[in-house]
Structure formats: C-alpha cells, structure tokens
C-alpha positions, 0 to 999 in steps of 0.5 A: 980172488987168491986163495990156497987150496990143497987139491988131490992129485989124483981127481984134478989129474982125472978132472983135467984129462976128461975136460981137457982143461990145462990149468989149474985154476980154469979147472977149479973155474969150471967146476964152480960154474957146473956147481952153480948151474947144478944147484939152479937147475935143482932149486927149479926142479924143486920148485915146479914139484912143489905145490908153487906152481899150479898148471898142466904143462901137456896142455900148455904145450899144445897149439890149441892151448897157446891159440887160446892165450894169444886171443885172450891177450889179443881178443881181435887176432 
C-alpha cells in the first residue's frame, strides 16, 4: 500500500541508528509489527488478570499436576 506520511526527522533517524534498519519504509514495517505484537500481548495480559480464566498456573506447572492430566486423558498410562 502507498501512502505519504510526514515523519520526524528526528525520531526516524534515532529509530534508524538503534535498530540499524537502513530504510525507511522497512522502518515503518517493523515498528508496526512491534506495534501488533504489543497490543497482543497486552490484550492476553488483560484477559488472564481478568475473571475469564479461572486455574492456578503454579500448580499447573508442577509434574504432579501435568501426571494427574495425562491419566485423566489417558486412564491406563
């Protein structure tokens, strides 16, 4: 997609020299994704501190738990 954007010089030239993306455009690239991958990682942050998901990921996390699982899927393990 072609669009014109007025940029400061400033913070594209700062952006530019600590990634050490040479272009523009693959400049502009990368920071939408970094955007995207921002905002998703926000939007499950709010959903796991929401009352959505119910369950003790410390006890999820322990091998007596993940045992426990498994034999519930699979009874003769």
């Amino acid at each position: 997609m072609k669009t014109n954007v007025e940029l400061d010089d400033a913070l594209v030239k700062k952006a530019m020299e600590i990634t050490q993306i040479s272009t523009k455009k693959a400049l502009i690239n990368k920071a939408l994704e970094e955007l995207i991958k921002s905002n998703t990682r926000k939007g499950m942050l709010e959903y796991f501190n929401s009352s959505v998901w119910e369950g003790d990921l410390k006890k999820m996390r322990t091998v007596s738990c993940r045992v426990n699982s498994i034999k519930k899927v699979f009874p003769n393990c």
